[in-house]
Backbone as ProteinMPNN parsed JSONL, in Angstrom:
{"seq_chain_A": "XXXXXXXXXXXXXXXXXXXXXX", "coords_chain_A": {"N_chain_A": [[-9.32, -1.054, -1.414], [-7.349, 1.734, -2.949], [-6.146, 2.154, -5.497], [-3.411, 2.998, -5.842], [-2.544, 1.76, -3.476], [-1.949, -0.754, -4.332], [0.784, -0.395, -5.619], [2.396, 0.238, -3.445], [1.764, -1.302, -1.622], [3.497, -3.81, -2.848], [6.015, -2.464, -2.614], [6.551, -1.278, 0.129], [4.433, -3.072, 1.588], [2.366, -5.18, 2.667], [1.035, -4.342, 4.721], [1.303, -1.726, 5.318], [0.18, -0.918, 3.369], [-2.524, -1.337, 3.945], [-3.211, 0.278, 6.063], [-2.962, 3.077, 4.906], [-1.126, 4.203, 4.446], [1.756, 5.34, 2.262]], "CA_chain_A": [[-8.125, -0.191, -1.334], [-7.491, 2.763, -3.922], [-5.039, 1.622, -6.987], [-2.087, 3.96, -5.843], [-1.935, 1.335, -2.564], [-1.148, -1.371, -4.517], [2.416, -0.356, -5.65], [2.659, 0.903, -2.585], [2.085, -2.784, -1.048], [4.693, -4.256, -3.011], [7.392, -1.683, -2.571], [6.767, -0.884, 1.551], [4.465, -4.153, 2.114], [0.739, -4.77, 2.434], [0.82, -3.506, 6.284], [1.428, -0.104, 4.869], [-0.822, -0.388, 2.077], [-3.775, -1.527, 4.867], [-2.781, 1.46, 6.482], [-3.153, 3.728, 3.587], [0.38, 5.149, 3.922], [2.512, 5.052, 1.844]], "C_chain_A": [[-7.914, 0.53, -2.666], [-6.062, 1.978, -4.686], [-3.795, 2.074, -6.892], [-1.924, 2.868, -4.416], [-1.22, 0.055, -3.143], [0.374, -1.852, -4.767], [3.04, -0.128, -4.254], [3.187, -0.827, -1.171], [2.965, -3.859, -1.61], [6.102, -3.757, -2.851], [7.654, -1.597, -0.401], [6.381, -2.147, 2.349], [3.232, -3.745, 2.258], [0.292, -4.359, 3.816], [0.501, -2.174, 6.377], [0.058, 0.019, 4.401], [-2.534, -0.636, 2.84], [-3.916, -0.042, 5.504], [-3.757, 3.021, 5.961], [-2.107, 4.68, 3.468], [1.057, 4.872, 3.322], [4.6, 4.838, 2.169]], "O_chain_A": [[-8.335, -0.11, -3.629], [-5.177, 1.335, -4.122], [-2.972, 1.687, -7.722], [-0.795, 3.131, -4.001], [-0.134, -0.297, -2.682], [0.991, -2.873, -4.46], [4.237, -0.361, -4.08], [4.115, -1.18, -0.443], [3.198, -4.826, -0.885], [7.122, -4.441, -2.93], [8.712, -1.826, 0.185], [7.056, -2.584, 3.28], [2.81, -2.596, 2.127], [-0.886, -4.039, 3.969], [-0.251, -1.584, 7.152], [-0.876, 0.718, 4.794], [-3.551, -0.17, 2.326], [-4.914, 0.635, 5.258], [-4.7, 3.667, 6.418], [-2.058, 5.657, 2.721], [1.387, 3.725, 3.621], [5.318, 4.372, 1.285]]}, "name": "protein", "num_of_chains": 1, "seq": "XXXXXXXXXXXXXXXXXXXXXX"}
């Protein structure tokens, strides 16, 4: 997963960040 999903999976949740939406 690209480095911009990680914040992304603590702020929305790692469902999102699997996703790749933010």
């Amino acid at each position: 997963m690209p480095p911009l999903a990680q914040p992304f999976s603590i702020a929305k949740g790692e469902r999102i960040c699997r996703f790749g939406t933010p």
